[in-house]
N, C-alpha and C positions, 0 to 999 in steps of 0.2 A: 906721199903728199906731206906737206909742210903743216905743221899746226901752230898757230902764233899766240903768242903768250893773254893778247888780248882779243876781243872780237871787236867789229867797225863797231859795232854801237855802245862799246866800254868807252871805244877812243873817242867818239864823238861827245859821251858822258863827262867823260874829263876836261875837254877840250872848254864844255860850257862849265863845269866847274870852275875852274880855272879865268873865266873871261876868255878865252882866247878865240877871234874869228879869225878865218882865213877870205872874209869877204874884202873886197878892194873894187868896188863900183869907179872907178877912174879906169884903174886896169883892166875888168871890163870891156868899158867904153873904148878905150884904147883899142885894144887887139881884138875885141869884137868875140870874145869866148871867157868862159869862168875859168880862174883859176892858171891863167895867163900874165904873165909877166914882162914888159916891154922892155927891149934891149935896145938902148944910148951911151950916147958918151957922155957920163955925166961930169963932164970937169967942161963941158960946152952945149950940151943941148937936154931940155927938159925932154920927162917922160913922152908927151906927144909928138915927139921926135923922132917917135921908134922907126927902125927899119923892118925887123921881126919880133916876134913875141916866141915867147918859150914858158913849156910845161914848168909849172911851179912844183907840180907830184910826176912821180914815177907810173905808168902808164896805168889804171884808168884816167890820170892825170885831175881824183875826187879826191879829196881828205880821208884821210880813215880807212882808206883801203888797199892792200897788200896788191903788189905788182907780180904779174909772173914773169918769171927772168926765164930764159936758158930753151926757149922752144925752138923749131922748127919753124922756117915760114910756112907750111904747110896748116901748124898747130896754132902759129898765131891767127893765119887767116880764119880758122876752125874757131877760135877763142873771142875773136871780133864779134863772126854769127852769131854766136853762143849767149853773147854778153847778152844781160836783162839788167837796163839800166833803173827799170820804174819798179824792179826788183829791189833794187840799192836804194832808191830814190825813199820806196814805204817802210825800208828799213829803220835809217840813218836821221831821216830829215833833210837831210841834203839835196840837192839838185844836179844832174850835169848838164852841160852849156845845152841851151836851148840849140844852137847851130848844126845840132847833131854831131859835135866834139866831143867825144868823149873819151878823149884823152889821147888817140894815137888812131886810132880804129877808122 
């Protein structure tokens, strides 16, 4: 098992140290999920032009939180069940998309 140099709630610590949001209430609205990002051609069409939306993070597709790479589809399926999202949620402060998106799953 991997141990990472920080935990989700240093990174989320920093993060408001810093100023930094990754909120985007347009993007949102757009693609209809948190933490989604609309894909155009921006040299001819605004954001609400998108076609698809795309993960901004690496599968839980939340802030602050470490992806598992290298599974089995077996293990992913296993990992989807597993996941406790309102776990993350009373951690971090954070939310995942109301849609039941949560990131790939």
């Amino acid at each position: 098992m991997t141990e990472h140099p920080a935990t989700p709630e240093a990174c989320v610590a920093k993060l408001r140290e810093a100023g930094i949001s990754y909120e985007q209430s347009e993007s949102d609205r757009i693609c209809g999920a948190r933490y989604m990002a609309p894909l155009y051609d921006a040299s001819r069409e605004q954001p609400q032009d998108e076609r698809a939306c795309v993960d901004r993070f690496e599968f839980p597709n939340i802030p602050c939180t470490y992806s598992v790479v290298w599974v089995r589809a077996r293990e992913a399926a296993l990992l989807c069940e597993a996941e406790d999202i309102d776990d993350f949620e009373s951690h971090t402060g954070l939310t995942a998309t109301s849609s039941g998106n949560a990131g790939g799953c």
